[in-house]
N, CA, C and O atoms as CSV, one atom per row, in Angstrom:
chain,resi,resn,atom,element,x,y,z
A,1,UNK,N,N,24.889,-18.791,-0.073
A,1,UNK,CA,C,23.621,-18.387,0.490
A,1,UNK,C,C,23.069,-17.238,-0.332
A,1,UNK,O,O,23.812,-16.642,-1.112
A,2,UNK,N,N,21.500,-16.829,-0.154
A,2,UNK,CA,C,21.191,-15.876,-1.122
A,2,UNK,C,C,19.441,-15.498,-0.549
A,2,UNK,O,O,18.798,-16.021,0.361
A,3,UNK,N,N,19.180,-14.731,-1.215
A,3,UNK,CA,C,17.510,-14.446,-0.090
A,3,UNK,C,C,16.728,-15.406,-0.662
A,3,UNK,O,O,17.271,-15.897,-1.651
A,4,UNK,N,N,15.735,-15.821,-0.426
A,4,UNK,CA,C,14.659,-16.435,-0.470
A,4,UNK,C,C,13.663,-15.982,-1.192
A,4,UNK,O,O,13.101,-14.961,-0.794
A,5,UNK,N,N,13.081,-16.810,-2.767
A,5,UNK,CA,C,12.490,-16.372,-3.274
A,5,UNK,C,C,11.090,-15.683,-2.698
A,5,UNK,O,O,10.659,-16.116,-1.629
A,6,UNK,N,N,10.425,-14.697,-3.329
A,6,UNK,CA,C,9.357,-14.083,-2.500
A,6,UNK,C,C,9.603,-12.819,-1.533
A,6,UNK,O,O,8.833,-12.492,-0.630
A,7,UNK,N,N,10.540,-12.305,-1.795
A,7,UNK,CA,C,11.043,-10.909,-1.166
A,7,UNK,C,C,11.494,-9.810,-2.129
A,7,UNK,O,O,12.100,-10.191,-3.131
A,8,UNK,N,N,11.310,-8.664,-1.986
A,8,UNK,CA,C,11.431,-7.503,-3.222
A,8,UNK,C,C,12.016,-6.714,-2.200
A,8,UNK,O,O,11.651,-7.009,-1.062
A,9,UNK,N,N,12.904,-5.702,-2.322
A,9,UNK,CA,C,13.748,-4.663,-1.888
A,9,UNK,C,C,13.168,-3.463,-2.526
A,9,UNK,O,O,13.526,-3.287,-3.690
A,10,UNK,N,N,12.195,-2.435,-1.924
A,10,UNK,CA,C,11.634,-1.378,-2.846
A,10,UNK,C,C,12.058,0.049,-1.329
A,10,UNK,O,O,12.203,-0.100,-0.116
A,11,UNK,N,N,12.106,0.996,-2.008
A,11,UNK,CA,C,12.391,2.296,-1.547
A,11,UNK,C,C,11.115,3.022,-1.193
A,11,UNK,O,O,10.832,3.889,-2.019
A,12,UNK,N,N,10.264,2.900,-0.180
A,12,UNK,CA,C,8.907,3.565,0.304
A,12,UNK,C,C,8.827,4.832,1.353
A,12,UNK,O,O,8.872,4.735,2.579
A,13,UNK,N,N,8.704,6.001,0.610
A,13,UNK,CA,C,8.717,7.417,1.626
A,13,UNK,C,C,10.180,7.661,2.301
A,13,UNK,O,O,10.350,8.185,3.402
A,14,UNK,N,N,11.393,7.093,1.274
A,14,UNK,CA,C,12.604,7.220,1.726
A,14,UNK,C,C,13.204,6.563,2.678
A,14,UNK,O,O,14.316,6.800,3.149
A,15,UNK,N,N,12.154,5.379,3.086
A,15,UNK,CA,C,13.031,4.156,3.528
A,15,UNK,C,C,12.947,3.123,2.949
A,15,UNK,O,O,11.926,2.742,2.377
A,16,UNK,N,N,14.156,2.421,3.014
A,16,UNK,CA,C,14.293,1.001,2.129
A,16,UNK,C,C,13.562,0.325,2.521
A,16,UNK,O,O,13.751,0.544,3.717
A,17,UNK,N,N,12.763,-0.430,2.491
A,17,UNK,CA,C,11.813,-1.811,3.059
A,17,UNK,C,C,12.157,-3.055,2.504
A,17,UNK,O,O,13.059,-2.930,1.675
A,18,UNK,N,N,11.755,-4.247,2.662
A,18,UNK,CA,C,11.580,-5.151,2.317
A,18,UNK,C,C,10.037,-5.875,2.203
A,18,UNK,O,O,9.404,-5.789,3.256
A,19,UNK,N,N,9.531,-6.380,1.401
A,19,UNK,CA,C,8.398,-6.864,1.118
A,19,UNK,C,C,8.170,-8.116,0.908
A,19,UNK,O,O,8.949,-8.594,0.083
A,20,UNK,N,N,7.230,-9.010,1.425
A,20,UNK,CA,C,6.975,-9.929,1.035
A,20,UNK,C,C,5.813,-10.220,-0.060
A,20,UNK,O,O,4.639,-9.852,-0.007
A,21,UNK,N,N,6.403,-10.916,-0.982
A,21,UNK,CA,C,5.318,-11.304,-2.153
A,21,UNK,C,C,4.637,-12.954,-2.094
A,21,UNK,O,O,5.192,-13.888,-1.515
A,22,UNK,N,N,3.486,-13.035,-2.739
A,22,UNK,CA,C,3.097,-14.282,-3.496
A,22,UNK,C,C,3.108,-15.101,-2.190
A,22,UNK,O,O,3.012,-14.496,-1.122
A,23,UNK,N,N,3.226,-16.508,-2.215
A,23,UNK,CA,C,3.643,-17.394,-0.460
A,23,UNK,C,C,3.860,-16.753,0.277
A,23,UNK,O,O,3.026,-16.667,1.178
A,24,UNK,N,N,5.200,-15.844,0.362
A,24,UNK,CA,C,5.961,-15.505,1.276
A,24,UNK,C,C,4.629,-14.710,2.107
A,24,UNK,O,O,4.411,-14.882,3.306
A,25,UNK,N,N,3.985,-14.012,1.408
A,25,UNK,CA,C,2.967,-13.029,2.132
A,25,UNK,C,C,1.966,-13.487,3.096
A,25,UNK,O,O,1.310,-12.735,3.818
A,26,UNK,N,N,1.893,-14.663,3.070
A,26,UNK,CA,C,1.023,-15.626,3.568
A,26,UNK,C,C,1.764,-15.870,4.965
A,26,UNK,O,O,1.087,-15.690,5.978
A,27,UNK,N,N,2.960,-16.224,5.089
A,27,UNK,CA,C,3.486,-16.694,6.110
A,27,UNK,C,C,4.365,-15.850,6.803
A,27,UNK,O,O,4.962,-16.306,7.778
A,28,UNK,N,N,4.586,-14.351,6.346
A,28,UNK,CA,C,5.452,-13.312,6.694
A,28,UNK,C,C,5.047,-11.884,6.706
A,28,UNK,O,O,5.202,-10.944,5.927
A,29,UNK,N,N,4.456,-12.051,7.896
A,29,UNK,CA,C,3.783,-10.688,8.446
A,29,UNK,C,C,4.350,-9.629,8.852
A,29,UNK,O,O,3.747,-8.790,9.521
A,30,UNK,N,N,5.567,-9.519,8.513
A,30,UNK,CA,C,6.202,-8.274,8.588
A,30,UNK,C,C,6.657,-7.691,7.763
A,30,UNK,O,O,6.511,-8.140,6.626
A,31,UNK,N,N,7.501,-6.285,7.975
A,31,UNK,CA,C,8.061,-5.436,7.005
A,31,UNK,C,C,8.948,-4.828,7.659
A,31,UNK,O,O,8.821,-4.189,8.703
A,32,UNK,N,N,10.353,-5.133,6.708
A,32,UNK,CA,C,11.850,-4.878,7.015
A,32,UNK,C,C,12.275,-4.198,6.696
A,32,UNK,O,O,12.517,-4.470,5.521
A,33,UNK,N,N,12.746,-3.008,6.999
A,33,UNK,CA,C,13.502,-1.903,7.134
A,33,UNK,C,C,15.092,-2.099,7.215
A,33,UNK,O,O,15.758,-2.666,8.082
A,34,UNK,N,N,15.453,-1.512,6.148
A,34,UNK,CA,C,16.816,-1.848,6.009
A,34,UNK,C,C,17.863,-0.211,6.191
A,34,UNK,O,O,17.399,0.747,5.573
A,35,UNK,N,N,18.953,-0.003,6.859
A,35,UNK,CA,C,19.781,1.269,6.471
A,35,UNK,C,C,20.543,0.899,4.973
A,35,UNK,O,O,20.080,0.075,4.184
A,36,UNK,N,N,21.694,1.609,4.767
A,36,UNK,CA,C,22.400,1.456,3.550
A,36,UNK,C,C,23.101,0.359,3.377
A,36,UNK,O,O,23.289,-0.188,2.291
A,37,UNK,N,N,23.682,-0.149,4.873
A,37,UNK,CA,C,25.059,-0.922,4.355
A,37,UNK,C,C,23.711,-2.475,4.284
A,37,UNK,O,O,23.998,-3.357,3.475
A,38,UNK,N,N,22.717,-2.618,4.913
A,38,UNK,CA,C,21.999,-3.469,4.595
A,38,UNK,C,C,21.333,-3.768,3.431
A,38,UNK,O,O,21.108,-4.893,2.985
A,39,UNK,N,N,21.145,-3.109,3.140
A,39,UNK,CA,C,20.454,-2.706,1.338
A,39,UNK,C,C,21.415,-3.352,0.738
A,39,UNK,O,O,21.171,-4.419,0.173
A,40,UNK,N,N,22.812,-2.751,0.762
A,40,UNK,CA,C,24.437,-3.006,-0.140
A,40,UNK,C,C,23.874,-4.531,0.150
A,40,UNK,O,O,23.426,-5.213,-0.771
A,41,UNK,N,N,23.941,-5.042,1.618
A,41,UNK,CA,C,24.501,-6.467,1.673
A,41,UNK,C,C,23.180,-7.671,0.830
A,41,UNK,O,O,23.442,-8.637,0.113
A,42,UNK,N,N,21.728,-7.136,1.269
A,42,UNK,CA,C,20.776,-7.314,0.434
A,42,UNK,C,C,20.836,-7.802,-0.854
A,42,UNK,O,O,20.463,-8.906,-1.252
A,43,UNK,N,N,21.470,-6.646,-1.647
A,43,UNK,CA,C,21.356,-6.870,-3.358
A,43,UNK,C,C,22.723,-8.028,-3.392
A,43,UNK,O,O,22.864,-8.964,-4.179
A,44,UNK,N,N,23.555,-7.648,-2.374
A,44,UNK,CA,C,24.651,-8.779,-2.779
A,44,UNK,C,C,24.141,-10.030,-3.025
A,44,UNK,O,O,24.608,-10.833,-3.833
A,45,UNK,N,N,22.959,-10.231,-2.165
A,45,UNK,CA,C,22.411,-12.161,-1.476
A,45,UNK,C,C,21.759,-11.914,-2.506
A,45,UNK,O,O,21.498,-13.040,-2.930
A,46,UNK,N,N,21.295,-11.148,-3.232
A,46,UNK,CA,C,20.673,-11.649,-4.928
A,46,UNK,C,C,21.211,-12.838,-5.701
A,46,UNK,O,O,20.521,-13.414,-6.542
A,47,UNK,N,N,22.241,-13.135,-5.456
A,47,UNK,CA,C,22.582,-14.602,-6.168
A,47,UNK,C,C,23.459,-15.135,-5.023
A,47,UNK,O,O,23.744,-14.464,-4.031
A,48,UNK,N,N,23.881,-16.451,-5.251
A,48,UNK,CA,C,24.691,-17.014,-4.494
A,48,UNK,C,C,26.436,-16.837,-3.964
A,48,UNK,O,O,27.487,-16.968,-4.591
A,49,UNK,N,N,26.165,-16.516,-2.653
A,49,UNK,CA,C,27.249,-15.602,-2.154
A,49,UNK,C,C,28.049,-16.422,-0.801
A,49,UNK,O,O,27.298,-17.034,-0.041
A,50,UNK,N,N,28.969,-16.431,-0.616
A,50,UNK,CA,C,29.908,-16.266,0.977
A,50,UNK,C,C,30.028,-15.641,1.418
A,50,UNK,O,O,30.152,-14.519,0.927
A,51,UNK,N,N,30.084,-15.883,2.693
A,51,UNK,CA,C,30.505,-15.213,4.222
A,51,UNK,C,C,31.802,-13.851,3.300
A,51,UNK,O,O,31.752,-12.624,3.211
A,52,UNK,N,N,32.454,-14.519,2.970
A,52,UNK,CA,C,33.966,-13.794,2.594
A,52,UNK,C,C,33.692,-13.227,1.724
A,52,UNK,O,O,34.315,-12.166,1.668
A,53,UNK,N,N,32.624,-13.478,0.462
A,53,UNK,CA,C,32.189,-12.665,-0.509
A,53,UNK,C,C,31.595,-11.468,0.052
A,53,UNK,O,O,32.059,-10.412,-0.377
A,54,UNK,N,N,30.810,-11.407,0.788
A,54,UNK,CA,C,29.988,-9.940,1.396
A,54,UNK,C,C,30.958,-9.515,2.118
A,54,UNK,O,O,30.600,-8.343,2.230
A,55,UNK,N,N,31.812,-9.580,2.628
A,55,UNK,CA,C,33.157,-8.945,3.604
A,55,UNK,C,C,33.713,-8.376,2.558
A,55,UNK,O,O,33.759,-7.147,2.523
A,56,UNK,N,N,34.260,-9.169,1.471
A,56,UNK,CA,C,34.957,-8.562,0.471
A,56,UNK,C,C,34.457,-7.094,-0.116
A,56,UNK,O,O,35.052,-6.032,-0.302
A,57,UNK,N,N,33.230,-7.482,-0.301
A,57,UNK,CA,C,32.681,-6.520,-1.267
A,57,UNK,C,C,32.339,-5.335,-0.100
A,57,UNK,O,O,32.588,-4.210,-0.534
A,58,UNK,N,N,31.985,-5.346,0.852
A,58,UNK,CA,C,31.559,-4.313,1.795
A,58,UNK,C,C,33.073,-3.439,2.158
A,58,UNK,O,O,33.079,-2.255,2.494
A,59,UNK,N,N,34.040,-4.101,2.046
A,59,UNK,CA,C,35.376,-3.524,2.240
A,59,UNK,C,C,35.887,-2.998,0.820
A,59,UNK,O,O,36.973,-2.426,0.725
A,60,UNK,N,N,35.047,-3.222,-0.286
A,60,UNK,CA,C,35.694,-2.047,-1.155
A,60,UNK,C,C,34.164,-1.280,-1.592
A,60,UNK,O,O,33.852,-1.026,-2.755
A,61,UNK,N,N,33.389,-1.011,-0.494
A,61,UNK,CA,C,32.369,-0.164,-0.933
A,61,UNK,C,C,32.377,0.806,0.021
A,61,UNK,O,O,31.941,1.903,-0.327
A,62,UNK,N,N,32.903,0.628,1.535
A,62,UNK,CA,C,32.908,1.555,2.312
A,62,UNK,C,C,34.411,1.034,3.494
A,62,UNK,O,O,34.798,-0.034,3.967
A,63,UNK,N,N,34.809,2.286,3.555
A,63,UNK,CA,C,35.832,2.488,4.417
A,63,UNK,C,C,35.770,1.982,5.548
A,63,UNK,O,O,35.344,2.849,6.310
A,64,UNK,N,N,36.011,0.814,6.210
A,64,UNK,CA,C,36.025,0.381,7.262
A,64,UNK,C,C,37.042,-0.913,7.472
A,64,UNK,O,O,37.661,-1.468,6.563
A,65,UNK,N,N,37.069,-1.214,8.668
A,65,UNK,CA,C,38.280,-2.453,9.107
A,65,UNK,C,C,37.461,-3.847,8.601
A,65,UNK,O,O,36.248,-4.041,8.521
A,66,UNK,N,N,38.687,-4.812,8.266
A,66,UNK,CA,C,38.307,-6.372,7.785
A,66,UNK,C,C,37.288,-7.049,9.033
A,66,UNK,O,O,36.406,-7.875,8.798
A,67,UNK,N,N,37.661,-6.436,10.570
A,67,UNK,CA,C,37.049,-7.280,11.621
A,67,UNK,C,C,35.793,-6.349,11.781
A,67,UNK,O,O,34.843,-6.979,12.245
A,68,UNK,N,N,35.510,-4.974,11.517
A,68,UNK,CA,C,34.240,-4.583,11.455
A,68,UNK,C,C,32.937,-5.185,10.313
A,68,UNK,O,O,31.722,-5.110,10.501
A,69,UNK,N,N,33.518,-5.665,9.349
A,69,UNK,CA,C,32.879,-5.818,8.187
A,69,UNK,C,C,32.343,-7.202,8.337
A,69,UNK,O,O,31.280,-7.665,7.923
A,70,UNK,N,N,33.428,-7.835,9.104
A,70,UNK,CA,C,32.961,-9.565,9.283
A,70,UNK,C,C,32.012,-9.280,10.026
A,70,UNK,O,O,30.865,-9.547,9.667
A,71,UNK,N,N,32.265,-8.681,11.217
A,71,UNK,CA,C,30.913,-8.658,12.406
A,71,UNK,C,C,29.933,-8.343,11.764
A,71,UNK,O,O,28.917,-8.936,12.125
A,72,UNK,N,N,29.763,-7.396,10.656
A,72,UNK,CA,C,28.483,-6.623,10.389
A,72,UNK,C,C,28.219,-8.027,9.526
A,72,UNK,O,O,27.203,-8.622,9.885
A,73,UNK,N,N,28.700,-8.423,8.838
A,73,UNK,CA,C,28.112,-9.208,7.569
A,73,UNK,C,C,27.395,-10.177,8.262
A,73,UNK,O,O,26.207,-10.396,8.027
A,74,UNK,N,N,28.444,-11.133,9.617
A,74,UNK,CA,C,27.696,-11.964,10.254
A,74,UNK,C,C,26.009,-11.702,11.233
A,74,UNK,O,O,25.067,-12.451,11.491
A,75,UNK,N,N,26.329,-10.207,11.544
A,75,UNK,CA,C,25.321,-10.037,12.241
A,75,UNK,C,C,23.804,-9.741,11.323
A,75,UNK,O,O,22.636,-9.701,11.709
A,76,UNK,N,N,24.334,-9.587,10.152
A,76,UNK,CA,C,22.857,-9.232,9.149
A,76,UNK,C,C,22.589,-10.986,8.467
A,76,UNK,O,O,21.488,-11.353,8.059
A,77,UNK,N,N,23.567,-11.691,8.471
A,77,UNK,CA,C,23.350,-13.198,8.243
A,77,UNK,C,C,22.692,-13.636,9.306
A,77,UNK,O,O,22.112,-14.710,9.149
A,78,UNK,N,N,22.615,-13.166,10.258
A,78,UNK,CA,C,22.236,-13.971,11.540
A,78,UNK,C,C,20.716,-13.298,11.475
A,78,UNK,O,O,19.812,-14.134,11.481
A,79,UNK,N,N,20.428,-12.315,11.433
A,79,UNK,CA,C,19.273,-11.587,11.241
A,79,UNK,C,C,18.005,-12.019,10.324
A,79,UNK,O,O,16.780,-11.921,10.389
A,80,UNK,N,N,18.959,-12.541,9.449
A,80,UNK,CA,C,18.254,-13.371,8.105
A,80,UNK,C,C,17.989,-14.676,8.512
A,80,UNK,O,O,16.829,-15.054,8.344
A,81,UNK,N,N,18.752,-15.427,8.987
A,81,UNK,CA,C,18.844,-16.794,9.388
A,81,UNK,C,C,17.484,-16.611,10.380
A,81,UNK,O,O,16.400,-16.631,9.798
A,82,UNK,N,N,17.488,-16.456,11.656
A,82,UNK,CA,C,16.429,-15.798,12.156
A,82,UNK,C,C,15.289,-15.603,11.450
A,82,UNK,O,O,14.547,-16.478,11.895
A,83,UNK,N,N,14.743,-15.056,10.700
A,83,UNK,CA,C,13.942,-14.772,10.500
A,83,UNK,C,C,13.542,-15.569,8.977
A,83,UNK,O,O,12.523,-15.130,8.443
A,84,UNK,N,N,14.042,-16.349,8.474
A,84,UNK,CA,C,14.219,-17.409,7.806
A,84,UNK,C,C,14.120,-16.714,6.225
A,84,UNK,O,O,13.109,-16.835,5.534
A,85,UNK,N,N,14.946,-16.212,5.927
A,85,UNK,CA,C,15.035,-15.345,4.457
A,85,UNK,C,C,16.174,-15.661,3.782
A,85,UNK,O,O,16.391,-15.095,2.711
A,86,UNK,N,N,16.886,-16.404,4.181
A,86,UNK,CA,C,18.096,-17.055,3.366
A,86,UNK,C,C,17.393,-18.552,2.627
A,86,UNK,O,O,16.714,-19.187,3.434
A,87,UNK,N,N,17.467,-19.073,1.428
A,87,UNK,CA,C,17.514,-20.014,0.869
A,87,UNK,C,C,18.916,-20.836,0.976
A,87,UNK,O,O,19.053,-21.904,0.378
């Protein structure tokens, strides 16, 4: 899985956002606000990734348990899924 072309990750007045470009702007009237570990998981879905790949990598970027990291990863997949930003 990986984001959906038509989305940019830019840093505005010191919060992360998300933007929609080109199509996407047309059909996606909002603007996403991301904290850190979302950003991290963000640039990960830049190319094509697993469930176990973003767990992996979130567990050697920040100190936390294997069953916290799954929940978080699933719950920002689910967030995406939702809101239809996964390709």
């Amino acid at each position: 899985m990986k984001v959906k072309n038509g989305f940019v990750l830019r840093e505005v007045v010191g919060e992360i956002v998300v933007l929609p470009t080109g199509e996407a702007a047309a059909s996606f009237n909002s603007l996403i606000t991301l904290n850190e570990t979302g950003k991290f998981l963000w640039e990960k879905l830049a190319v094509d990734v697993s469930e176990d790949e973003l767990v992996s990598a979130l567990l050697q970027e920040y100190e936390v348990s294997e069953e916290i990291a799954r929940q978080d990863v699933r719950n920002f997949i689910n967030i995406m899924r939702e809101n239809d930003l996964l390709a």
